[in-house]
N, C-alpha and C positions, 0 to 999 in steps of 0.2 A: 472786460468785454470790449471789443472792437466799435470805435467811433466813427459817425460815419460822417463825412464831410460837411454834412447840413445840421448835423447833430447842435445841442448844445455844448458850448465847450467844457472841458471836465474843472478848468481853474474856477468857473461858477461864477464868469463874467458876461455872462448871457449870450456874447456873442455867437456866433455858428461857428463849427469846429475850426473848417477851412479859413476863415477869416481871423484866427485869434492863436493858438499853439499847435496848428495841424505841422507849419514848416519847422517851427522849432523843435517837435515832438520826432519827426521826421529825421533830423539832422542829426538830432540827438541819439535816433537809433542806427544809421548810419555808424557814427562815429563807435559807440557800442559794439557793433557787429564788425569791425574793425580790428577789436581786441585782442590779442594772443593767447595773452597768459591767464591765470585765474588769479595771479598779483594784479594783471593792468586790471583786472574788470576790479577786484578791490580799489585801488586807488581811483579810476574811476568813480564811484556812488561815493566811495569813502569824502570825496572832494567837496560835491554836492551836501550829502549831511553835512559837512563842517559848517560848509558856506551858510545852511537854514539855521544850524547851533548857535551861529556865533551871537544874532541877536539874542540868542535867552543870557547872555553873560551880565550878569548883573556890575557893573561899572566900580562900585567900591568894591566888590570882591574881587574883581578882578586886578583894582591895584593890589590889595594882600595878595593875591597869588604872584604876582609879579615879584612882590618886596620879596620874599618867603622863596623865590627858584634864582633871584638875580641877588639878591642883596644890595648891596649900594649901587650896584652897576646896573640897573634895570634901565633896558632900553625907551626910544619912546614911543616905540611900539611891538610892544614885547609880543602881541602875535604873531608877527612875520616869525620869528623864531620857532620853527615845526615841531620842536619836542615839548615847549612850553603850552603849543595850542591846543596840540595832544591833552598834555594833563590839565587844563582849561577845561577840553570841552570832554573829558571822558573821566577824570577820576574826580573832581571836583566837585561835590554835589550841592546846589543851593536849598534856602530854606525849606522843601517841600523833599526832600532830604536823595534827590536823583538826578546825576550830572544831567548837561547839556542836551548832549548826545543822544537821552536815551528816549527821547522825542521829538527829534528833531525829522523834519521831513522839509522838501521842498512847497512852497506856499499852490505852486499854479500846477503840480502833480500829483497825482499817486504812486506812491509807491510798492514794486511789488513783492511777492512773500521773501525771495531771494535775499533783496533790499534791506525787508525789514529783521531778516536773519543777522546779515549784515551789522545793520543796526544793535542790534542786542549785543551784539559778538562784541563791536569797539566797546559798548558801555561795562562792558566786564573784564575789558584788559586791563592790562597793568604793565608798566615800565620796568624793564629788567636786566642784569648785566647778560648776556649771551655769548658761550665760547664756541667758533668754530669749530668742530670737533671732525669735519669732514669737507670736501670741499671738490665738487664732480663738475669740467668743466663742459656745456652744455645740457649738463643734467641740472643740480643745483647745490644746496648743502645743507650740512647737518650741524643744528646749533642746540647745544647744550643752555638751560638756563639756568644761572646760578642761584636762583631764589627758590623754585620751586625741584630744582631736580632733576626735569624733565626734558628729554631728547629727542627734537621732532622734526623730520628729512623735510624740507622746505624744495618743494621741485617748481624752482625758476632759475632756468639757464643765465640768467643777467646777475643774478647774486653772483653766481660761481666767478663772474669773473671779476667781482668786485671784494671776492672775500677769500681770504686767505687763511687754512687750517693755522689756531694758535693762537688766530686773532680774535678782541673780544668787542663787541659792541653794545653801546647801552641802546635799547631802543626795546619797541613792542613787538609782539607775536600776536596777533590775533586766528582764530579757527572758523570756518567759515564754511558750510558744508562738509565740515571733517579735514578740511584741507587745510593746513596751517600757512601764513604766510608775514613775511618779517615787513611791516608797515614803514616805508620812506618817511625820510626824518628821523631816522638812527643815527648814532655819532658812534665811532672809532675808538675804543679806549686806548690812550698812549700805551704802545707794546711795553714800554720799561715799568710803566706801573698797574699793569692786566691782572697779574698776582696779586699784588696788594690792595686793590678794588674787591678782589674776589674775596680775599682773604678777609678784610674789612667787613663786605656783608654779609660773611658766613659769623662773622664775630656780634654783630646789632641781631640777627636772625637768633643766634641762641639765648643772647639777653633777652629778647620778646618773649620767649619761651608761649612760642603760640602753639593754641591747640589742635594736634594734629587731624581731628574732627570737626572743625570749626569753619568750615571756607570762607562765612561771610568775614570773619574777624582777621582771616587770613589775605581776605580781598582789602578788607580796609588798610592795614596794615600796609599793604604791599604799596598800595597807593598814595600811602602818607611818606613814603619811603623818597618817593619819584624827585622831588625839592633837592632832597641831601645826598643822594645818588646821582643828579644831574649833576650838583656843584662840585662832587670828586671828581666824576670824567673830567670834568675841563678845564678845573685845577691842574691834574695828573697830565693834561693838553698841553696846556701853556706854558 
């Protein structure tokens, strides 16, 4: 419902709308309606939950999670590093047994159903190798995922010219209104070793011998994956 300048403000700091997030609220939808694509308006709210998740990380988990993606080389601040924050605030779940992410909200707003779509959406991705399979430029492209099988037209003209049929990237997919879209912070598999990544987790996928009715085991799995699939891309990098 619509706030009305005199209102109380919605962050529940008493003050009147106008005097307390009427301008930030303002700017904020400005910059929103701004938007393009249905990738920016993702990256856009996507930023925001990260930003409210990060304080749920609990501090000694999140050095395990560091040791466990970086091994000896763990930076000292291994958040800056976009695919580790990723599986930080989305696949990782603390004691209460559900990532970051899948409550995270901004403190001084509400969020709205879109948003909380959104929301749900990250909390059930997973990190994956991905092969261009198609690649339209102004249109966008089509990436095969090598974990689950699945082949889904991603329509953002800016991919098209950042991706080239052949190539393979490790990164996430998330669905979002039915509209699939490849989440920034994906990395480039070295082209000389694209096969042998693929080949590699089609080889750990049929040792799981996971149940093909199973999704939650299927979800955990794929997420427990993300650590030793990160360290081949960029091994197979360097």
């Amino acid at each position: 419902m619509k706030i009305g300048r005199n209102d109380p403000c919605h962050c529940g700091s008493g003050n009147k709308y106008k005097k307390c997030h009427q301008a930030e609220d303002e700017a904020r939808a400005r910059e929103e309606k701004s938007l393009e694509t249905h990738a920016e308006w993702v990256e856009f709210h996507g930023r925001a939950l990260r930003d409210a998740a990060r304080g749920a990380l609990d501090a000694g988990a999140l050095t395990d999670a560091a040791a466990e993606w970086f091994g000896d080389a763990a930076p000292a601040e291994p958040l800056d590093d976009a695919a580790f924050l990723q599986h930080a605030l989305y696949d990782r779940p603390p004691a209460e047994g559900e990532p970051a992410i899948a409550h995270a909200a901004p403190a001084d707003r509400p969020l709205s159903d879109p948003v909380i779509a959104l929301r749900a959406a990250l909390a059930a991705s997973h990190a994956s190798l991905h092969e261009v399979t198609e690649s339209k430029l102004g249109r966008g492209v089509r990436l095969k995922d090598h974990l689950t099988e699945a082949e889904r037209w991603i329509a953002d003209p800016a991919l098209a010219e950042r991706l080239q049929p052949l190539e393979v990237v490790f990164g996430r997919v998330v669905i979002v209104d039915k509209r699939p879209v490849l989440l920034e912070g994906f990395e480039k598999v070295a082209f000389r070793g694209r096969k042998r990544a693929i080949l590699d987790l089609k080889a750990r996928l049929a040792e799981a011998d996971l149940p093909a009715d199973d999704a939650d085991a299927q979800r955990r799995w794929l997420r427990a994956q993300a650590p030793s699939l990160a360290r081949r891309v960029r091994e197979a990098r360097a």
